[in-house]
C-alpha positions, 0 to 999 in steps of 0.5 A: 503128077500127070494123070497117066501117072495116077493111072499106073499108081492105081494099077501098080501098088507099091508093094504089090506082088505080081505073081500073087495079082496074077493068081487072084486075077485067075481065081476071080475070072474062073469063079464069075465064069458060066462053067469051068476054064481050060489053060488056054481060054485063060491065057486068052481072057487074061492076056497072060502067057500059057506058062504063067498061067499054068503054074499059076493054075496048077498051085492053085489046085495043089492048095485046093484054090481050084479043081480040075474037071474033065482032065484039062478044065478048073472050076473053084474048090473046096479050100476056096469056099472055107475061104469065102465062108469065114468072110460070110461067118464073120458078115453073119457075126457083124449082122448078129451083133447089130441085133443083139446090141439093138435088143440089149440096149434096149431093154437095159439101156447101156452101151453095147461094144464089140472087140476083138483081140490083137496081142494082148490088146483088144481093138473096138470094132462095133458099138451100140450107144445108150440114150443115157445122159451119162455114158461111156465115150468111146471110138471105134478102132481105139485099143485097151490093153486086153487085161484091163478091160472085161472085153479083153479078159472074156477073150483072154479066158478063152485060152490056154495058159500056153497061150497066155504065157506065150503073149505076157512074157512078163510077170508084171503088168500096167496097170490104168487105175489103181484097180488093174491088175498088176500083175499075171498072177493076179490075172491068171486069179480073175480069169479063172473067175470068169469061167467058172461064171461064165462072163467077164467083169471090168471093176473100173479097170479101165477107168474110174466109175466105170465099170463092165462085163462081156462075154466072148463070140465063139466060132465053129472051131471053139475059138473066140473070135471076138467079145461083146460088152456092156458098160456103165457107170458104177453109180448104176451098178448094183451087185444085182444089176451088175448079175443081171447085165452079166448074164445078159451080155452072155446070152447075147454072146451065145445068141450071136455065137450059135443063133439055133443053139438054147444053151446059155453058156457055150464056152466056159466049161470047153475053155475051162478044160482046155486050160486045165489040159495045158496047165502043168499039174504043179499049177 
């Protein structure tokens, strides 16, 4: 292939939509701007047509992308930065959890995980590995069906039975090991469990010998945006030190989820109620 070639792959993905690369292209020179533009300084720092470049422009206020300032100028808006904010949120959670899992791996010496949910999946995002010589061996971007795993039912727990129902579909699950669950009622059971506790246990659901508790990360709205974990194996668990990694991985979870707040659990009782207000009374 000829290099003029690779240079227009480079420039022309396959699947790539003109008019959206033309808004970005837009957005992104107003914001490295020293002040705001006007439609024909853009036309001419683009290279676009003053038509193009107005409808562009003017979608992009309509949806609060850009705003306009002295009657015929745009500057960033406000919808903008909530954009750019839930990117630094989520930059903040990865710095946090970097911390938290440090601390827990230190002082408990197991490994620390990070997941998120994807359907009824959880996919593994971050991990913090212990110095044990018997540990749990996992990859980052490996999947687990969600209600298997602690990380998945802490993320699970979180939602409404609407919700629930509306991601299984069928009463009867797969099950891992003969300590999965088998079906939604009986899932239904635990996750009504872990938020009356407050954090999620995986009793070697996933696999045999080993065993699990999470907690999830919550945002500002109250959603779970993700979960973080410790694992083991149940050779190192005892009742009480299965408690004690509990709550621990809930304070972590707490920490990364409100780093100024004291109270050790943030969403059990606000998940609880949501999934009582949305559960039909004959429930």
């Amino acid at each position: 292939m000829i290099k003029e070639t690779i240079r227009e792959t480079v420039r022309k993905p396959r699947y790539e939509i003109p008019s959206v690369r033309r808004a970005g292209q837009v957005l992104r020179t107003i914001a490295s701007w020293d002040g705001p533009l006007g439609i024909s300084e853009l036309s001419r720092v683009l290279g676009l047509p003053k038509a193009s470049v107005f409808r562009i422009v003017r979608t992009l206020e309509v949806d609060g992308l850009l705003e306009r300032v002295d009657g015929h100028r745009f500057e960033i808006g406000r919808s903008a930065f909530e954009i750019g904010s839930v990117y630094a949120r989520r930059f903040d959670s990865e710095l946090a959890f970097r911390a938290a899992s440090r601390r827990l791996v230190s002082e408990y010496n197991e490994t620390v995980q990070l997941a998120i949910l994807v359907g009824t999946e959880v996919l593994y995002i971050g991990k913090e590995d212990s110095s044990q010589p018997v540990r749990l061996v996992s990859e980052l971007g490996a999947r687990l069906p969600a209600h298997v795993t602690a990380l998945g039912k802490a993320l699970l727990s979180c939602l409404s039975e609407v919700e629930l129902r509306s991601l299984y579909t069928q009463d009867s699950l797969i099950q891992l090991t003969p300590n999965s669950h088998a079906s939604f009622a009986s899932l239904i059971e635990d996750l009504q469990k872990t938020r009356a506790r407050g954090w999620a246990h995986d009793n070697e659901e996933s696999a045999v010998g080993l065993q699990c508790v999470a907690a999830p990360i919550i945002d500002e709205r109250g959603r779970a945006e993700a979960a973080i974990s410790v694992s083991a194996p149940s050779q190192r668990l005892s009742e009480e030190r299965l408690a004690q990694l509990g709550e621990a991985v809930q304070r972590a979870a707490f920490e990364i989820s409100n780093p100024s707040a004291t109270s050790p659990r943030p969403w059990s009782s606000d998940s609880a109620k949501r999934y009582s207000a949305s559960t039909p009374a004959s429930k």
